[in-house]
mmCIF file as Biopython writes it, N, C-alpha, C and O atoms, coordinates in Angstrom:
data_model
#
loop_
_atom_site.group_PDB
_atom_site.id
_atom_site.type_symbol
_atom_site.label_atom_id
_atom_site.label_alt_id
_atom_site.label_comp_id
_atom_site.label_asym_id
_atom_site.label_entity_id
_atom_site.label_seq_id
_atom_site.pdbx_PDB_ins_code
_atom_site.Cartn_x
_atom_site.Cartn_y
_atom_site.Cartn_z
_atom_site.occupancy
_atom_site.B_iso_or_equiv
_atom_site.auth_seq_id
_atom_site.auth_asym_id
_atom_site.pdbx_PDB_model_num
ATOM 1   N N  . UNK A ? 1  ? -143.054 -318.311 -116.209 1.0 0.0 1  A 1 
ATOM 2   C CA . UNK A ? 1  ? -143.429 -318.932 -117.504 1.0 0.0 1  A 1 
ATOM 3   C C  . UNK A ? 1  ? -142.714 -318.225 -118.657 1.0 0.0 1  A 1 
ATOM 4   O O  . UNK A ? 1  ? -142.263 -318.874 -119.601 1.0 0.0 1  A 1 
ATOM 5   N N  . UNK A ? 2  ? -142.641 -317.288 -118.603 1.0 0.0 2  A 1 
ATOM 6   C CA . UNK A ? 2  ? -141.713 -316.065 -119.853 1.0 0.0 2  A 1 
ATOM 7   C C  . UNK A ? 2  ? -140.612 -316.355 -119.424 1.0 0.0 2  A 1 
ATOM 8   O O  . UNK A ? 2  ? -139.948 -316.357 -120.461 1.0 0.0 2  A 1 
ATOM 9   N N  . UNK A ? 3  ? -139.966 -316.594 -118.655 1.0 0.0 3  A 1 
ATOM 10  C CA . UNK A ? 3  ? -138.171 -317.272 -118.885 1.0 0.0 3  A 1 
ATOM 11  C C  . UNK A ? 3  ? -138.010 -318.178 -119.313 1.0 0.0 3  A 1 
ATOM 12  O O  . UNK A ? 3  ? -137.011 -318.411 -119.994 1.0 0.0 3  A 1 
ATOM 13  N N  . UNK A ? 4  ? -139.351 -319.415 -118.967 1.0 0.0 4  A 1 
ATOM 14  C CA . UNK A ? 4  ? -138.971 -320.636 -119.748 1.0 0.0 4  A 1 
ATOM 15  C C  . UNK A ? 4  ? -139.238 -320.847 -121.555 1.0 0.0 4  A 1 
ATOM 16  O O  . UNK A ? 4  ? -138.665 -321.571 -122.370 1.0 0.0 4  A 1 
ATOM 17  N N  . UNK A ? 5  ? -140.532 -319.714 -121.718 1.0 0.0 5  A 1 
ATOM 18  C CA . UNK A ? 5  ? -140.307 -319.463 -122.896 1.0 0.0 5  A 1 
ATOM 19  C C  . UNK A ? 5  ? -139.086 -318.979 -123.829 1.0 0.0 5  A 1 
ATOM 20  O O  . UNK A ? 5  ? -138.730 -319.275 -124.970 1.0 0.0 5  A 1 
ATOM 21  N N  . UNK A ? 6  ? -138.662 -318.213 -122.962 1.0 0.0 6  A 1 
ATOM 22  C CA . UNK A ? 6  ? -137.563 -317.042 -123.674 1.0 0.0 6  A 1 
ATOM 23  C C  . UNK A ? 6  ? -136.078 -318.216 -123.723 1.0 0.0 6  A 1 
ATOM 24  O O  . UNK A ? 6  ? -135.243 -318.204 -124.628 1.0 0.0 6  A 1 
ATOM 25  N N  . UNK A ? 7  ? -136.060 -318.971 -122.756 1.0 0.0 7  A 1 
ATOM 26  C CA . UNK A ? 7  ? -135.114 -320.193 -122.633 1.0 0.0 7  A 1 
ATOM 27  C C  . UNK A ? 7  ? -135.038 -320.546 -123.601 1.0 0.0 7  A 1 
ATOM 28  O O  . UNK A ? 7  ? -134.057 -320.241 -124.278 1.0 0.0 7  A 1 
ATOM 29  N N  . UNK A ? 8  ? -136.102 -321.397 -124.131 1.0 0.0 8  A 1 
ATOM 30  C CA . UNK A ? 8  ? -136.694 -322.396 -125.370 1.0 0.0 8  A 1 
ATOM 31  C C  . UNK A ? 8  ? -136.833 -321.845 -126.417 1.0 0.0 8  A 1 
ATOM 32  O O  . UNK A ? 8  ? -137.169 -322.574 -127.350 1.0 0.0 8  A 1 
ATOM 33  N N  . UNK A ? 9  ? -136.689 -320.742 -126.629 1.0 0.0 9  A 1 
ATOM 34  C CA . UNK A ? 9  ? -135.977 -319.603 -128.349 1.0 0.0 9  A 1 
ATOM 35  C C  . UNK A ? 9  ? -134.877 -319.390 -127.976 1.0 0.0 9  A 1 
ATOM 36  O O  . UNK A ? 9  ? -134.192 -319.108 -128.960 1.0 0.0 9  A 1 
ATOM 37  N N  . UNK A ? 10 ? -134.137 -319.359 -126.807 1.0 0.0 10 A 1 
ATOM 38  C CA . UNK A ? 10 ? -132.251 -318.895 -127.139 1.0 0.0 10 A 1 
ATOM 39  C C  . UNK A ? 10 ? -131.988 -320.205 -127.374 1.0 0.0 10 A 1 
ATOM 40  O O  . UNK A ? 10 ? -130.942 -320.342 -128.009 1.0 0.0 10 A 1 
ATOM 41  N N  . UNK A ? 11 ? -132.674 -321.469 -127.037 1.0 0.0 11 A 1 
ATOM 42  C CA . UNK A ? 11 ? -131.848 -322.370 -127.201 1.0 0.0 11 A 1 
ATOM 43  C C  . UNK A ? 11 ? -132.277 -323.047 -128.722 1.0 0.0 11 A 1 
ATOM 44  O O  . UNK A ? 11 ? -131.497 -323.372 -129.618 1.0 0.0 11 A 1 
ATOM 45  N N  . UNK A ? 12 ? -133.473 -323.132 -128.718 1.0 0.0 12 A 1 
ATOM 46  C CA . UNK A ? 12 ? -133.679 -323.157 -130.432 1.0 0.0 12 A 1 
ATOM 47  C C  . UNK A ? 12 ? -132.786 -322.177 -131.573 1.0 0.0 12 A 1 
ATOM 48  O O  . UNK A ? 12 ? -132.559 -322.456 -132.750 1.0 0.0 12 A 1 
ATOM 49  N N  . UNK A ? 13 ? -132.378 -320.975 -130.828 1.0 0.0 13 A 1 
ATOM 50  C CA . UNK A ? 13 ? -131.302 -320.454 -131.863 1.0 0.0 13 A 1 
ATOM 51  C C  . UNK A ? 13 ? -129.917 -320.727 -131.834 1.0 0.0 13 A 1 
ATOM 52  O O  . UNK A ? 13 ? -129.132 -320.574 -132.769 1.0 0.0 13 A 1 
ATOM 53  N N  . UNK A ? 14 ? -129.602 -321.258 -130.378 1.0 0.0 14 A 1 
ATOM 54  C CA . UNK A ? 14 ? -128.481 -321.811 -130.395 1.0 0.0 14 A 1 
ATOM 55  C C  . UNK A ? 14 ? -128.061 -322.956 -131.113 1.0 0.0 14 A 1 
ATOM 56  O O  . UNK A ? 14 ? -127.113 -323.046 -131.894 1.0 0.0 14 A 1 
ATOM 57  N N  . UNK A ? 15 ? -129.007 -323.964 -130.702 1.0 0.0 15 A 1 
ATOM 58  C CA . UNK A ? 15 ? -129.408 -325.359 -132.301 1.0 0.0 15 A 1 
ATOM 59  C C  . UNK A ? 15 ? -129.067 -324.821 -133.501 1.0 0.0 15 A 1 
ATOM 60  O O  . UNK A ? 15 ? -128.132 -325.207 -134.203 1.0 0.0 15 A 1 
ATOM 61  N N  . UNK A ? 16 ? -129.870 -323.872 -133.758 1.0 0.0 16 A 1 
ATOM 62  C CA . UNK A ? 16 ? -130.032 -323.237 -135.433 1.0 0.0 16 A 1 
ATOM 63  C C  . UNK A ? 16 ? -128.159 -323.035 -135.869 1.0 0.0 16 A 1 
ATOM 64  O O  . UNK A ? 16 ? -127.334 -323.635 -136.558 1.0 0.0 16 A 1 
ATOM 65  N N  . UNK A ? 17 ? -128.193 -321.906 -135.046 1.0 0.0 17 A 1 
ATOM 66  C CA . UNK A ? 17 ? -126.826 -321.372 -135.446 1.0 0.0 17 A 1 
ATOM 67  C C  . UNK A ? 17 ? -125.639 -322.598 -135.285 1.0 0.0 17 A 1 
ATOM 68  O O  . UNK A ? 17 ? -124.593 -322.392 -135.899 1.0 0.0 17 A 1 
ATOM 69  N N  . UNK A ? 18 ? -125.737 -323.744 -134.565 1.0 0.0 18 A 1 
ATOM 70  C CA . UNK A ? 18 ? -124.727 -324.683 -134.282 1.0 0.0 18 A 1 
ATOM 71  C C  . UNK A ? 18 ? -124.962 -325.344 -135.780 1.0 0.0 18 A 1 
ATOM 72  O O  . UNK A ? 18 ? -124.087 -325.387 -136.645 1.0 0.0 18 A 1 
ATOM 73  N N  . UNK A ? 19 ? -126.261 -325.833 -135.918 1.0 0.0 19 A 1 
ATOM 74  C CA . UNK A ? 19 ? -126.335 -326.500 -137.007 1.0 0.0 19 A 1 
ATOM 75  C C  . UNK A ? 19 ? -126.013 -325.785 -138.438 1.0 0.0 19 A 1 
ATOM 76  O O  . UNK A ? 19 ? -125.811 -326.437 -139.463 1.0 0.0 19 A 1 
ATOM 77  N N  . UNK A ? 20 ? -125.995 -324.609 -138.389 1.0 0.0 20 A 1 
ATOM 78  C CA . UNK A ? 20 ? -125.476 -323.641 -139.593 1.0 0.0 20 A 1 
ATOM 79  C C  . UNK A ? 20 ? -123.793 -323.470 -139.698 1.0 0.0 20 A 1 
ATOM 80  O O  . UNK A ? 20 ? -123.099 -323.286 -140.699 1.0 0.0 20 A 1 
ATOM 81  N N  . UNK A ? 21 ? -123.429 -323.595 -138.354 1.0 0.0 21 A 1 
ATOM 82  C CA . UNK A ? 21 ? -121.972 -323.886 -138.350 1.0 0.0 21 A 1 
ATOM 83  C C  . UNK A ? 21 ? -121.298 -325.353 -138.924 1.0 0.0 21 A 1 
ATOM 84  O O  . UNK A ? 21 ? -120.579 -325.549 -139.904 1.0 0.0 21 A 1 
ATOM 85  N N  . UNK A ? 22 ? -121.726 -326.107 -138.107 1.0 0.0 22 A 1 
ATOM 86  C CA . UNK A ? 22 ? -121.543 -327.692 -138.315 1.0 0.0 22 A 1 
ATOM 87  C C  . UNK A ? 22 ? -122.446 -328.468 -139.259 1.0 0.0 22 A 1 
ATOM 88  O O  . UNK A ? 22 ? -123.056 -329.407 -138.747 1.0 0.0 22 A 1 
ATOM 89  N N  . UNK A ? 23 ? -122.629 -328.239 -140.518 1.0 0.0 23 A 1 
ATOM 90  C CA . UNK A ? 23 ? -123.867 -329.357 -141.110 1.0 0.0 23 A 1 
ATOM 91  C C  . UNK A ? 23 ? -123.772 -330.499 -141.226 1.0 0.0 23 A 1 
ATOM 92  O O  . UNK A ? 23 ? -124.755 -331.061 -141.710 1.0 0.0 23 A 1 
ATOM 93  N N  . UNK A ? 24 ? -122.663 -331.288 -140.872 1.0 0.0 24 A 1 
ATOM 94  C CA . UNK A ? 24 ? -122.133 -332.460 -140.234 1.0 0.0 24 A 1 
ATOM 95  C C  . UNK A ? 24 ? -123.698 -332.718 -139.332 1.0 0.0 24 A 1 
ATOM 96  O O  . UNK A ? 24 ? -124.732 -333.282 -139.689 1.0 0.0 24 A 1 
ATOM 97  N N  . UNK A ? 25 ? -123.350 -332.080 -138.127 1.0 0.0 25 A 1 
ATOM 98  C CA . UNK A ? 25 ? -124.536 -332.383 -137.154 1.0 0.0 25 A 1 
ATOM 99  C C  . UNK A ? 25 ? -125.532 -332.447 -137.322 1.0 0.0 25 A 1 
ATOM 100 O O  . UNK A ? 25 ? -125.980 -331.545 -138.030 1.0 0.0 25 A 1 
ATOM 101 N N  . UNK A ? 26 ? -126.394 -333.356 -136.888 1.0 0.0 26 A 1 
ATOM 102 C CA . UNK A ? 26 ? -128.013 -333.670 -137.450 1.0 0.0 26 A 1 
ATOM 103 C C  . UNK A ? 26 ? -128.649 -334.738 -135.974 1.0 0.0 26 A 1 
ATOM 104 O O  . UNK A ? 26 ? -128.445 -335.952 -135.976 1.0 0.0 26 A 1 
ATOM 105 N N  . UNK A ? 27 ? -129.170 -334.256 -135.175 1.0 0.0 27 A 1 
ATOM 106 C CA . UNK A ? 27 ? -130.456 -335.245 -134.176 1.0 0.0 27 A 1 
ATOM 107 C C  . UNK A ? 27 ? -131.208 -336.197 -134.947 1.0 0.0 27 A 1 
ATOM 108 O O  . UNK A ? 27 ? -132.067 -336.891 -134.403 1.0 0.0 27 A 1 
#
């Protein structure tokens, strides 16, 4: 259960930081 958590914040920061790169991009 703590990897899938820890998954689901690297990848929410990976979002973050993509979308801070690209503000073009938007879901």
């Amino acid at each position: 259960l703590m990897g899938m958590i820890l998954a689901a914040v690297a990848m929410e920061m990976i979002v973050t930081s993509l979308r801070n790169l690209f503000p073009g991009l938007s879901h």
